[in-house]
C-alpha positions in Angstrom: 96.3 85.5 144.7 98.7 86.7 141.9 98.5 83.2 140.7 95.2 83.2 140.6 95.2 86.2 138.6 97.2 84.8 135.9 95.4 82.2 135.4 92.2 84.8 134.7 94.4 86.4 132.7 95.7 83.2 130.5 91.4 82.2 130.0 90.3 85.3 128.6 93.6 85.4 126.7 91.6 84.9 123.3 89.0 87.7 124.6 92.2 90.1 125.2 93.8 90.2 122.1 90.4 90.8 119.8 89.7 93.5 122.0 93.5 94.9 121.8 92.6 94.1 117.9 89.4 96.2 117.9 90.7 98.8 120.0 93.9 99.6 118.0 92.1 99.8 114.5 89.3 101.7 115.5 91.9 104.4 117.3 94.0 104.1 114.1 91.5 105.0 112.1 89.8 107.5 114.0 93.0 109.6 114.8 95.9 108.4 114.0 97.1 109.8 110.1 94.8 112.6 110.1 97.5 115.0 109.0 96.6 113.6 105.8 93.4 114.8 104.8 95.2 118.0 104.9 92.9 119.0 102.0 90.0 119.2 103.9 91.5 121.0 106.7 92.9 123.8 104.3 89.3 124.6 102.7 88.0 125.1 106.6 91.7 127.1 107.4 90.7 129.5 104.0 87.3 130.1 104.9 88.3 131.2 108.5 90.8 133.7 106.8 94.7 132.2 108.0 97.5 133.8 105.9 94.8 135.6 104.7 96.7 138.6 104.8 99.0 137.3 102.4 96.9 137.9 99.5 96.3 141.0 97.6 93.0 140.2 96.7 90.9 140.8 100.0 88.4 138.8 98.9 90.5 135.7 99.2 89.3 136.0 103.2 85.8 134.5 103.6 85.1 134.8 100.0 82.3 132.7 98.5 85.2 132.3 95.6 87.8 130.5 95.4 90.6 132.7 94.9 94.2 132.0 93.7 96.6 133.4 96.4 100.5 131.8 95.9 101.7 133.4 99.0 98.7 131.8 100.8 99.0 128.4 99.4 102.9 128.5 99.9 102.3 128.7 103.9 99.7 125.9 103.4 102.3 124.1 102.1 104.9 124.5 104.2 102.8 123.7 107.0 102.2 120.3 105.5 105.5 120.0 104.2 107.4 120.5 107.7 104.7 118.0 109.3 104.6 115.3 107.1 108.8 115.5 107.4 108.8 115.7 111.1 105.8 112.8 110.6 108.5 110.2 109.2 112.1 111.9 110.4 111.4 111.8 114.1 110.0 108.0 113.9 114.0 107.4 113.7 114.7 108.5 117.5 111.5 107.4 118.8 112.0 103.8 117.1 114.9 103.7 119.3 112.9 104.9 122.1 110.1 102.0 121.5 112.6 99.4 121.4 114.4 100.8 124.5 111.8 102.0 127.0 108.6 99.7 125.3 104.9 100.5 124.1 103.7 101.8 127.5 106.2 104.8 127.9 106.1 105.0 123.8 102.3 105.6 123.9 102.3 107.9 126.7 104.4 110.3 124.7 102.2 109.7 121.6 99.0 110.9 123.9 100.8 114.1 125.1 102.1 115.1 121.6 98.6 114.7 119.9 96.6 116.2 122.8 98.8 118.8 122.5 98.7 119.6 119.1 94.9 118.8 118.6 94.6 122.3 121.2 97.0 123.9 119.7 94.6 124.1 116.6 91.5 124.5 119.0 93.3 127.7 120.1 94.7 129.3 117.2 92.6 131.5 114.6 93.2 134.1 111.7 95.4 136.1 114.1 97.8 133.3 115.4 98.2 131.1 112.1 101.6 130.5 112.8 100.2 127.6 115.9 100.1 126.0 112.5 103.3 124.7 112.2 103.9 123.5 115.9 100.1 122.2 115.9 100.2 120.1 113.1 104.1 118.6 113.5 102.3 117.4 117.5 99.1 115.6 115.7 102.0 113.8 112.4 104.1 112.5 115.5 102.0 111.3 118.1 99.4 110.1 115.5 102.2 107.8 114.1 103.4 106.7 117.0 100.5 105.5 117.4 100.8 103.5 114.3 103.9 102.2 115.5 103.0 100.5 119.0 100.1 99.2 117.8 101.7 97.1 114.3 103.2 94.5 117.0 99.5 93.2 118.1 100.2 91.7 114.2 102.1 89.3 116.5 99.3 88.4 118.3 97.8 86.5 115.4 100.6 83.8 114.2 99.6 83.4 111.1 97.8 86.3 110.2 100.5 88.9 111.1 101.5 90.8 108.1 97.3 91.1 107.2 96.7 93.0 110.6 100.3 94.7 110.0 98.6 96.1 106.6 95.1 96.3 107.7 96.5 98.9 110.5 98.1 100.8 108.1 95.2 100.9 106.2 93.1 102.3 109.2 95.8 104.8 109.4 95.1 105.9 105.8 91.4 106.2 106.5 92.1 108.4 109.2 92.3 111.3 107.1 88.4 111.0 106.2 88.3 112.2 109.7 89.3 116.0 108.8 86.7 115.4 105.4 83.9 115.2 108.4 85.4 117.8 110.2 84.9 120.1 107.1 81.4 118.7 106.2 80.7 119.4 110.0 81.8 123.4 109.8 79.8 124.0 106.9 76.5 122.5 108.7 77.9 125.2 111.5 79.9 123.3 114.0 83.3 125.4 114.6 86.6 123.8 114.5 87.4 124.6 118.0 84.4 122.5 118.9 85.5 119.8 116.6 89.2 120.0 117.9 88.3 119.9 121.7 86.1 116.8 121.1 89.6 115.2 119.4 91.1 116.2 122.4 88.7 114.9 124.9 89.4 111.7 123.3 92.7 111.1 124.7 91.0 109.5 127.8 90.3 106.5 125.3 94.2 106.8 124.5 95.0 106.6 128.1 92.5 103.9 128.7 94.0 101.4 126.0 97.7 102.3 127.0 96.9 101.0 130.4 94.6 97.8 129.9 94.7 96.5 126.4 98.6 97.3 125.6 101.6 95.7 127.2 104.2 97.7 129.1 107.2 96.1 126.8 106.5 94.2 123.3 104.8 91.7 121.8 107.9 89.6 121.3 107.1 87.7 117.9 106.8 83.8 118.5 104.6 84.5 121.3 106.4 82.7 124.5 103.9 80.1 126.6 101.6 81.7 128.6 102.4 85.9 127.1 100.0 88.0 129.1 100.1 92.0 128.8 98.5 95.1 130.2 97.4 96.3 133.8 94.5 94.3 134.4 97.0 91.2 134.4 99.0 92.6 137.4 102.5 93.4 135.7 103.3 93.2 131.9 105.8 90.9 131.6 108.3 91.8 129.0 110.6 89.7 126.9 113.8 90.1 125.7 113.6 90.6 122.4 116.6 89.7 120.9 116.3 86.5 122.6 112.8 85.2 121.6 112.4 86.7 118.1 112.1 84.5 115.3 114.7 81.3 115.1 115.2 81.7 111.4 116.1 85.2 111.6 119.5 84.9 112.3 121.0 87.1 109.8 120.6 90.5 108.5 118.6 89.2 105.0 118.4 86.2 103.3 119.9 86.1 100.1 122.1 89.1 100.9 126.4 88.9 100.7 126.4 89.9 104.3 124.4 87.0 105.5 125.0 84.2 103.0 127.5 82.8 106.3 124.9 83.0 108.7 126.5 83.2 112.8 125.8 80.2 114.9 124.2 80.5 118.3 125.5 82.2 121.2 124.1 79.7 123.8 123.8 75.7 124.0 120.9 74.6 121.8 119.9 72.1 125.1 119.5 74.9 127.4 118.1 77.8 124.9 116.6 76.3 121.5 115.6 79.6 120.2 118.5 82.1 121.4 120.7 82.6 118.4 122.9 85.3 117.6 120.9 88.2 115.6 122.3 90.3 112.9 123.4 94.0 114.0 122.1 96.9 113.1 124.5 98.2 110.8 124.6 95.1 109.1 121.1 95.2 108.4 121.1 98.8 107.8 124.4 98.3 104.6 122.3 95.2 103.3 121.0 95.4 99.9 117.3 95.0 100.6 117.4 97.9 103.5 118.8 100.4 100.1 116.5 99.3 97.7 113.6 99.4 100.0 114.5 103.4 101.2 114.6 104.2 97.4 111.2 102.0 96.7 109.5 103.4 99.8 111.1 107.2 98.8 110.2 107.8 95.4 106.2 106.4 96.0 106.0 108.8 99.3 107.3 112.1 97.5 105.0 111.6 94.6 102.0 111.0 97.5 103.2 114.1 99.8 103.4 116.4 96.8 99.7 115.2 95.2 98.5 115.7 98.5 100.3 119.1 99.1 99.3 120.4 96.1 95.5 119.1 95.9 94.2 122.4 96.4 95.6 124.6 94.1 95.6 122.0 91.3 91.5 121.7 92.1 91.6 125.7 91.9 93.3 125.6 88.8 91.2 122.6 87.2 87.8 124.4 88.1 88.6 128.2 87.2 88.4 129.0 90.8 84.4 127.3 91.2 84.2 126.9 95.2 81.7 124.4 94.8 83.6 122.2 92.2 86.6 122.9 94.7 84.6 121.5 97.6 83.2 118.8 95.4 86.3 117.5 94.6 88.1 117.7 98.0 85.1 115.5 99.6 85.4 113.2 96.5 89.2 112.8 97.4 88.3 112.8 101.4 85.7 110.1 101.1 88.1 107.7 99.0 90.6 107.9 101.8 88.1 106.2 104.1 88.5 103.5 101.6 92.6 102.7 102.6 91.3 100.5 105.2 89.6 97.7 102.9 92.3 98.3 100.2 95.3 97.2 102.5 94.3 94.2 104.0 94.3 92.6 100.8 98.0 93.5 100.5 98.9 91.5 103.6 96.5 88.9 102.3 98.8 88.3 98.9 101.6 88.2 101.4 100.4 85.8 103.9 99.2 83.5 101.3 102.2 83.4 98.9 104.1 82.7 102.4 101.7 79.5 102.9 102.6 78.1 99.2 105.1 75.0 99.2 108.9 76.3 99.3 111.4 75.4 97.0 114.4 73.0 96.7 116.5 74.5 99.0 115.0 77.6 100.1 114.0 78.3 104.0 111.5 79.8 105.7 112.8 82.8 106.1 113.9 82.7 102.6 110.2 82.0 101.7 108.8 84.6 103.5 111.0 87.3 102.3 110.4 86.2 98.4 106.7 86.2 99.3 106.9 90.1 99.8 108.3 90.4 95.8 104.5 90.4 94.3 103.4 93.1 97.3 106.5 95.4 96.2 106.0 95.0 92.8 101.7 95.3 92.7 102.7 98.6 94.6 104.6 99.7 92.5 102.8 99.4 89.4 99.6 100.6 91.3 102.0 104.1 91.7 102.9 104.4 88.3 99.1 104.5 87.1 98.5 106.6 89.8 101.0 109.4 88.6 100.0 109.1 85.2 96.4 110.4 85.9 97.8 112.3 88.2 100.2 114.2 85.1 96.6 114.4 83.0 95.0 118.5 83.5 91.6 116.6 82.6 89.3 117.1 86.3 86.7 114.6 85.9 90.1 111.9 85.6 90.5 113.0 89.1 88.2 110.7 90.3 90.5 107.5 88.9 93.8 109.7 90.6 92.0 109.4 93.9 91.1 106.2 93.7 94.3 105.1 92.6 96.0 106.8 95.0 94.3 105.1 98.0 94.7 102.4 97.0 98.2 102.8 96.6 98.9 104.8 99.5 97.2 101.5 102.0 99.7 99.1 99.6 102.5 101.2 100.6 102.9 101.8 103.6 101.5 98.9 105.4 103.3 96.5 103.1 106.8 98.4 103.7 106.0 97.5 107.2 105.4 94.2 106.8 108.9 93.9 104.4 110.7 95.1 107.2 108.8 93.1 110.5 109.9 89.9 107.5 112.7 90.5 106.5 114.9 91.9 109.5 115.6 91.1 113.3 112.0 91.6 115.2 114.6 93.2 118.2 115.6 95.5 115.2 112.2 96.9 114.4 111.9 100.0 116.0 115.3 101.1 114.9 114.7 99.9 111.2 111.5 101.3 110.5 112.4 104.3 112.8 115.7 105.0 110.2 114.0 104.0 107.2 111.1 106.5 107.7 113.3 109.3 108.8 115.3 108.8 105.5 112.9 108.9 103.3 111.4 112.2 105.2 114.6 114.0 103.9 113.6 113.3 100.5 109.6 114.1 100.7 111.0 117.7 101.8 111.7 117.9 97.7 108.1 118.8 97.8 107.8 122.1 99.0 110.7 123.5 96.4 109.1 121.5 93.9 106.0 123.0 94.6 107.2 126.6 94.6 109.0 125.5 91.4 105.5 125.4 89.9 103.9 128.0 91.1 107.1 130.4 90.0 108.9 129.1 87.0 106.3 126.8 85.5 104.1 129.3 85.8 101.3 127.2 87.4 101.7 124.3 85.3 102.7 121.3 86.9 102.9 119.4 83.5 106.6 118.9 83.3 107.4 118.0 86.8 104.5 114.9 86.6 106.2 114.0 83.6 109.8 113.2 85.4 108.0 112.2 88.6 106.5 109.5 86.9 109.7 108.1 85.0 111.3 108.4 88.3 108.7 105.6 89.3 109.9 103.3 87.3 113.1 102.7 89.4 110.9 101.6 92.2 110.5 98.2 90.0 114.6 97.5 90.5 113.8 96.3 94.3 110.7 93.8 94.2 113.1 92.1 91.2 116.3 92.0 93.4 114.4 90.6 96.3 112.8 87.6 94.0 116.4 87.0 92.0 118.5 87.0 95.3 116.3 84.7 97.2 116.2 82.3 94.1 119.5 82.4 93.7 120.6 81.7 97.7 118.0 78.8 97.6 120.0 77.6 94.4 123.5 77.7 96.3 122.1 75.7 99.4 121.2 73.3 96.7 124.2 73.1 95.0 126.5 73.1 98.0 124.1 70.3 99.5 125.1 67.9 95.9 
């Protein structure tokens, strides 16, 4: 009978994994980055008065204007601030925890984090603002986590893996359009307790997908003969990581002095072809491209988190205080984000196809596949630096181009650091990798809240001078998509030479 079921299970293989493919985008982009249409949510959390009391101006408490209130706007930001950190820092333990305990235990977690954070807002009001903080910190974590275990059904797809890694990440951009509907929904008289109970009703779906379209481990990357996953299979089977991960990926980076002697295999090659030693962690951690890559992916996600942090008092600012230019603009920079999920594909599209081109004298696979990733880095980073100088220009109709810029860059970022490191390092090293690389590069978005409070003391309101040395602080984002393209050119030309 259980062989029976396998069987079953092995036909409508094909039928699985485009459902598991459906499934995760369309609960990617309907929940999972939502802390990041944080704009929208704080024109709803004015209107219903939290840290209202802050102000001195009462009407700054279900005004029909637009008021300026610092001490308002500096809880708004810290609110953001703490859960965008927490939304990054914390992927560091739980990365361990994905690799370690596997999706289904990883996913359960998510559920219950998000639930509980999507009724912590349900429940709070003008009098209990402070829920805030806890609330939103629940729906950054579990919303990435669910990010995280659903980036391995790129593994599903051979092939086509670092598109679907991107196109994900995309979704999870677009999921901040969700909090733009929420606002639209409010003003057409729909509270946000209703709309935050619906959210949390939705955790059945959650539950639903953890148990029949997700395996209990990980989608190991080859795919061993015969891979079947989830409930309706009978019992997930789960691989070894470590000892089915990619052949080629023997070492910590290619290119890199810590791999240019790459180890040989731990086992005879007659008994297990594809079990060779794998680079450790720390190695992988002191390489090169793991450095470069924190600084790349650093710089790029401060300049986001602070735009984004900031969005509403810069509109207030722009607009002399106009609620309806205020309101136009934040559902002009809500819609766009709905946009991040046909923007990122394209990213793992460049990466994919520059991955299919002939290699050169010398160079392997893995070689090739990490070079492919220099155009991604570097189109990302120019896309950043264009999108922080209209973001340094006090001219509001400009805003439009900032918003579209920064979608655009936001779904190039952070689905193609994701890709770089599912390439580039140990698949058994994934969790911990993007887990520690996240978590680092949290500690340096938390320059945003005294950089923000730096404006609205010293600089008086005028964020002029701090756009101005954000943006030359871009430019070292370039250094990385260079190294990687010099250092895998020059390993390919050492093979060559020591060949001769």
């Amino acid at each position: 009978m259980s062989g029976q079921r396998m069987s079953c299970c092995r036909d409508g293989a094909g039928t699985r994994r485009w459902l598991t493919l459906a499934s995760g985008l369309l609960e990617c982009l309907c929940f999972a980055g939502i802390i990041f249409g944080w704009a929208s949510l704080v024109f709803v959390l004015k209107a219903e008065g939290y840290f209202g009391n802050l102000c001195t101006n009462g009407t700054a408490v279900n005004s029909s204007e637009s008021v300026e209130c610092n001490s308002q706007d500096d809880k708004f930001s810290l609110v953001f601030t703490i859960a965008s950190f927490l939304n990054n820092f914390l992927l560091f333990p739980n990365g361990f925890f994905f690799d370690r305990f596997g999706t289904m235990a990883t996913r359960l977690l998510a559920i219950v984090l998000y639930t509980t954070g999507v009724l912590m807002v349900a429940f709070s009001s003008a009098v209990t603002p402070n829920l805030l903080f806890p609330a939103m910190s629940c729906i950054a974590v579990g919303g990435v986590l669910f990010l995280m275990t659903n980036m391995q059904v790129g593994n599903l797809f051979g092939t086509h893996r670092s598109t679907i890694i991107t196109l994900y990440n995309g979704a999870f951009d677009s999921s901040s359009g969700i909090l733009l509907i929420i606002k639209v929904l409010f003003e057409g008289g729909i509270t946000l307790q209703a709309s935050m109970l619906f959210l949390a009703g939705c955790s059945v779906i959650h539950l639903l997908r953890t148990l029949f379209l997700m395996p209990r481990g990980h989608i190991s990357h080859p795919l061993p003969e015969g891979y079947t996953y989830g409930i309706g299979c009978g019992r997930s089977r789960t691989y070894n990581m470590s000892a089915v991960g990619r052949p080629d990926y023997r070492g910590a980076v290619p290119g890199d002095e810590m791999s240019d002697n790459l180890p040989t295999q731990t086992t005879e090659p007659t008994r297990t072809p594809n079990t060779e030693k794998v680079a450790s962690v720390r190695s992988c951690i002191l390489s090169w491209f793991f450095m470069l890559h924190l600084v790349w992916l650093s710089i790029m996600q401060l300049r986001h988190y602070l735009f984004i942090g900031t969005l509403n008092p810069m509109l207030i600012r722009l607009t002399d205080g106009d609620p309806t230019l205020v309101s136009k603009y934040t559902n002009a920079f809500a819609f766009t984000q709905l946009c991040g999920i046909l923007c990122a594909p394209w990213n793992g599209l460049i990466m994919d196809r520059n991955k299919g081109k002939p290699r050169a004298p010398g160079e392997t696979e893995q070689e090739a596949d990490v070079r492919s990733t220099a155009l991604s880095l570097f189109i990302t980073a120019t896309q950043c630096l264009l999108f922080s100088l209209c973001a340094s220009l006090p001219v509001l109709p400009l805003q439009y181009l900032t918003f579209v810029l920064q979608v655009i860059n936001r779904s190039f970022l952070y689905g193609g650091s994701a890709a770089f490191i599912s390439i580039a390092f140990p698949a058994s090293h994934f969790g911990k990798l993007y887990g520690l690389i996240m978590a680092l590069s949290a500690l340096v978005s938390l320059l945003q809240y005294p950089f923000f409070t730096l404006v609205q003391g010293p600089l008086n309101r005028d964020p002029l001078y701090l756009n101005v040395a954000l943006t030359v602080l871009t430019t070292l984002t370039f250094i990385h998509p260079l190294y990687v393209f010099i250092h895998c050119r020059r390993a390919a030309a050492r093979r060559r030479t020591s060949a001769q």
